[in-house]
N, C-alpha and C positions, 0 to 999 in steps of 0.2 A: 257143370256150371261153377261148382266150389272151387277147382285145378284154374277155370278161367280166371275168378277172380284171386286167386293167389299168386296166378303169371302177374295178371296186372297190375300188382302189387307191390313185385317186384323189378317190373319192368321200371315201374314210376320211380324204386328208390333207386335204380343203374340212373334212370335218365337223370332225377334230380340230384345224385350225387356226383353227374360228369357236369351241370351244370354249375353246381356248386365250386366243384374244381377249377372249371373255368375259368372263373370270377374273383379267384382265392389271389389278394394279389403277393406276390412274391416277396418275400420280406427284404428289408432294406439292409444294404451289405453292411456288416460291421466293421471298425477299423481294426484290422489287426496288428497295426505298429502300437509300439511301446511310449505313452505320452512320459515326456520328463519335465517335469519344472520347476524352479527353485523352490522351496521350503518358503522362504522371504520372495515377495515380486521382485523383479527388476523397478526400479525409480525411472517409472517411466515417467509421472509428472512432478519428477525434479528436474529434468532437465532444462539447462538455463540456455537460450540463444546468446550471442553475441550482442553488446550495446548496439553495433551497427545495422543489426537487423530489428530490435526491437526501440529504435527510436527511430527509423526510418520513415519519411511524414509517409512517402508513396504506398510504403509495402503495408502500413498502418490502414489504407484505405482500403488493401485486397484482404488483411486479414479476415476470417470468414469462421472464427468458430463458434457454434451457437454456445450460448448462456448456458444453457441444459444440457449442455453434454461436453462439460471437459474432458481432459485426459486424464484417468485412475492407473493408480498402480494394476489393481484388480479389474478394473475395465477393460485396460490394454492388454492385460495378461489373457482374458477369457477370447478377445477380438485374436489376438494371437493363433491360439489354438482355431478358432474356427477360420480364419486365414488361410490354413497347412491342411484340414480337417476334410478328406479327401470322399468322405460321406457326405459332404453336401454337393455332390455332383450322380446322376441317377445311376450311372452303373460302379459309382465307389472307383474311380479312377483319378477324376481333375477336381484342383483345389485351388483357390485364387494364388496361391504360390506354384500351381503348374503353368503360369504366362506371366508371373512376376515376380523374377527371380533376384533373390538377395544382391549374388553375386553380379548381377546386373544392371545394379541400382532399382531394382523391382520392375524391371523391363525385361522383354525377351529377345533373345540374341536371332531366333529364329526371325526370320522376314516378316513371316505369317505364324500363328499359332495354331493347335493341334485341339480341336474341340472334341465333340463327343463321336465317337464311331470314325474316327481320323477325319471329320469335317477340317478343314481348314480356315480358317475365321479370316474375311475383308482385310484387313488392316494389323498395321502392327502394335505390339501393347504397347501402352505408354510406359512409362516407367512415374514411381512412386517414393515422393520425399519432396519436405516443406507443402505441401498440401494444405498447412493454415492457411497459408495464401491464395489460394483457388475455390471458386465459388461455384464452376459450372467445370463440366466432365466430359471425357469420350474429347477424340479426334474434332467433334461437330459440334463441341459444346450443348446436348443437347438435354444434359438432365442439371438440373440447379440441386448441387447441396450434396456433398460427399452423403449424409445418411440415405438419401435416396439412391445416387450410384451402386453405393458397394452392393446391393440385395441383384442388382439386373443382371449380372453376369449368372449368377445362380440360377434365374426367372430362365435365360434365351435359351431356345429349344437347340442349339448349335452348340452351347459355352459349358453348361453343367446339367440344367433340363428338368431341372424341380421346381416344380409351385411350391408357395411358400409355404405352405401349410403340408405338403411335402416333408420341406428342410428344417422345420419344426421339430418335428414326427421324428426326425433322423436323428435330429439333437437330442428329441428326449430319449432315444432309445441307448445311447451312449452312457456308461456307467462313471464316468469323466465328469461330466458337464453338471449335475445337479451341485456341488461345493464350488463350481467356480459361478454359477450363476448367482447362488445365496451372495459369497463374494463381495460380487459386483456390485447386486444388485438389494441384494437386504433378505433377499427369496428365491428358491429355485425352481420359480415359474421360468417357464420356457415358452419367449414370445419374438414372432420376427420383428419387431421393431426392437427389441433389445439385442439382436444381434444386427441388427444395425445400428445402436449407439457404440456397442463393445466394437465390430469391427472397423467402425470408422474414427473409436477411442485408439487405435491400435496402428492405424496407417496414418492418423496425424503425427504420432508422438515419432514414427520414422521422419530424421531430419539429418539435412548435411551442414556443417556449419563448420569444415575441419580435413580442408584442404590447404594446399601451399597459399591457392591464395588467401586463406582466411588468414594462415598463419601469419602472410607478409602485411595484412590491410595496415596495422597499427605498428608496422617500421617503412612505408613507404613503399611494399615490395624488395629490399635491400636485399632477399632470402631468393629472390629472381637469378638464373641463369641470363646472361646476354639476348639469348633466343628466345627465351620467354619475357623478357621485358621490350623484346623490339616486334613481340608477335602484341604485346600489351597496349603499344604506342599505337598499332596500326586500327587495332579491334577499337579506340576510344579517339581517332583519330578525324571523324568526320566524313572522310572519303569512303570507308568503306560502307557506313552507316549500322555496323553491327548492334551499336548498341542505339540504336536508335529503335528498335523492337525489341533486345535483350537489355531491359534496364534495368535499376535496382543492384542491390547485394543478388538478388536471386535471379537475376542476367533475366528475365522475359517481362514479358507483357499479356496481361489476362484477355485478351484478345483473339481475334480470329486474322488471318491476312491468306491473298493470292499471293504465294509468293512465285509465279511464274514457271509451274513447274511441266503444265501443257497445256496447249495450244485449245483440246478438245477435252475435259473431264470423265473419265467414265465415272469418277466414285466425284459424286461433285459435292461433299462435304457439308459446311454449314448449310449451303443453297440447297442442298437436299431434303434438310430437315425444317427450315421453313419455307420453301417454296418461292424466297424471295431471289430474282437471276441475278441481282445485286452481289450475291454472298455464294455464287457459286465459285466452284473450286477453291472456299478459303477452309483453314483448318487453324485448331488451337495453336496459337506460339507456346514454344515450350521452354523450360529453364534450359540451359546450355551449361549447367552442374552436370556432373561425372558424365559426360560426351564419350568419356575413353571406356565407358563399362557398357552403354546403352547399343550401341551397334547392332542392327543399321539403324538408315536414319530414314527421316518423312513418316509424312502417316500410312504409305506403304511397303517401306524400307527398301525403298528400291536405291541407296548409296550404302556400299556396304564400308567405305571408309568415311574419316572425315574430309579427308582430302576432295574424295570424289564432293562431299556436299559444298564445302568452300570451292570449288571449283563451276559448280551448278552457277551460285551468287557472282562467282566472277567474271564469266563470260557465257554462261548459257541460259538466262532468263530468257521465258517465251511469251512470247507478246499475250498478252487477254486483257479485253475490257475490264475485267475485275482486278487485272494487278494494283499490287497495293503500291499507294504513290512514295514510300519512301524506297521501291526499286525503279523508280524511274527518272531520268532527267530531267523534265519537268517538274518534278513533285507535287504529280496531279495522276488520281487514281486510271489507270489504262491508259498510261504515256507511255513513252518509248523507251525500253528497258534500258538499265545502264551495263556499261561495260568497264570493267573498273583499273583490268591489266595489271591485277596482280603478278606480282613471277614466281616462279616455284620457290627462292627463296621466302618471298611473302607468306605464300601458303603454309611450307614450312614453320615459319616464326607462329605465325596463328593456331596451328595447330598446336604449335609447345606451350603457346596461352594457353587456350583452353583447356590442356590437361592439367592443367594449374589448377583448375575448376573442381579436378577429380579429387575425392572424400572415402581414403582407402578406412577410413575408419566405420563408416556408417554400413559396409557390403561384410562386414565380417564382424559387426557385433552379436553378441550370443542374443540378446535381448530381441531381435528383430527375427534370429533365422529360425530353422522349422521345426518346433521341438517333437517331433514325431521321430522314430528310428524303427529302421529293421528287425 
């Protein structure tokens, strides 16, 4: 009887110690890059826009950044790192900078991006700069308010795969993160709303303002090539209607449009996310700022030049109830698409515009890119 109960005794601690095990869960990957960062922050909230953007009555309307949450030197710094911070994704591989690449204007050159366990994500990333301007997110507009955006890529069981309380856990375990939070923030509590002030402190202060065209606004364009002042004339010329959705210093419109791209939706966009058939197949209009870095284009990148997409707008609009009416000759929402007859010269000229647009300064400052290393 004494041998029985000392099997059973043992038996219990095999079993509760395989159950134990079980349950034990795996500790979370540590970063093993080398972080680097200046001694002094980068002047992230010195930086000054241009008078033409900040006396603008329009872009004055889209501005969107709350009271409570400026841009800090130490705020941007800390968003920074957790931006590159390759532990807030569950197996310690993807980081909001692995689908939004400097070099790219914070977009992804792939079509599609590369989630968790080689998922490949819907749509393609958007790209990231001048965001003071923008109030609602994603292709669909579907979430209001950059602090709320930047935590969802983290949240999708597709894109990085951690609850928040997760990605908390990950941060405090990081022997990094406790002086940049004090920092920030006065204390080195660690809470997911404070990395959502710091990294949407951190993707505001990325801004383009420091292309050929900015350079020419205040001599007239005189700094223009031929081909880019006759790609200039044609983009602000009426006929084509470019800037009739690309408006502003910062060329778009915080809106949603059909811009005719098929007949049938499979990914039917804002219509999808409220239900309303009005708003199907339309998607964010986007700035048309660094065009030559963000390739491809749409919200599924299905044009991998510009050409191809000026080419879309010049003779291949497809008829839908929901095109937007300033692609139509009526200029009545589901009219009859326009055909405009561009010639490849045209195309050409428009093209040499728009990389007017491009802002080599903003893809290569040290301040924005990843400070993590090998």
């Amino acid at each position: 009887m004494k041998g029985k109960v000392v099997l059973c005794i043992i038996s219990f601690v095999i079993v509760f110690a395989g159950c134990k095990e079980d349950n034990v869960l795996s500790p979370p990957p540590s970063n093993e890059k080398t972080l680097s960062l200046p001694e002094t922050p980068f002047d992230y909230e010195g930086i000054t826009l241009p008078a033409y953007f900040t006396e603008s009555g329009a872009l004055d309307l889209f501005e969107a950044i709350p009271s409570d949450n400026p841009v800090t030197n130490h705020g941007a710094t800390l968003g920074r790192v957790l931006f590159y911070d390759e532990i807030l994704s569950v197996d310690g591989t993807i980081s909001c900078g692995s689908c939004h690449h400097q070099e790219h204007a914070f977009a992804d050159n792939d079509r599609f991006s590369e989630g968790l366990n080689g998922v490949i994500t819907p749509r393609n990333s958007m790209a990231m700069f001048n965001l003071q301007y923008s109030r609602r997110f994603f292709w669909d507009r579907r979430t209001n308010g950059l602090e709320n955006q930047v935590l969802e890529p983290i949240q999708h069981p597709e894109e990085m795969g951690l609850t928040l309380t997760e990605a908390v856990e990950r941060v405090e375990s990081q022997d990094y993160y406790p002086a940049l939070f004090e920092a920030a923030f006065g204390d080195p509590t660690v809470t997911a709303d404070r990395m959502s002030l710091a990294l949407s402190q951190f993707i505001r202060s990325i801004v383009s303002y420091r292309s050929k065209w900015d350079e020419g606004y205040d001599i007239d364009f005189a700094n223009f090539t031929e081909l880019e002042a006759e790609g200039r004339e044609l983009f602000f010329n009426g006929v084509t209607r470019c800037n009739q959705c690309h408006m502003t210093v910062q060329f778009y419109t915080p809106g949603t449009a059909n811009t005719g791209l098929d007949e049938n939706y499979a990914d039917g966009g804002a219509g999808d996310v409220n239900g309303n058939p009005n708003d199907h197949g339309k998607f964010k209009m986007v700035s048309l700022r660094n065009l030559g870095y963000t390739a491809p284009y749409m919200h599924d990148g299905r044009f991998a030049t510009l050409e191809e997409a000026l080419e879309h707008y010049n003779s291949n609009i497809v008829a839908h109830p929901n095109l937007d009416d300033r692609l139509t000759y009526e200029l009545t929402t589901g009219g009859t698409p326009i055909v405009m007859n561009l010639s490849e010269s045209d195309i050409e000229a428009l093209v040499a515009f728009l990389h007017t647009l491009d802002d080599p300064y903003m893809i290569t400052e040290e301040m924005y890119a990843n400070p993590f290393t090998e």
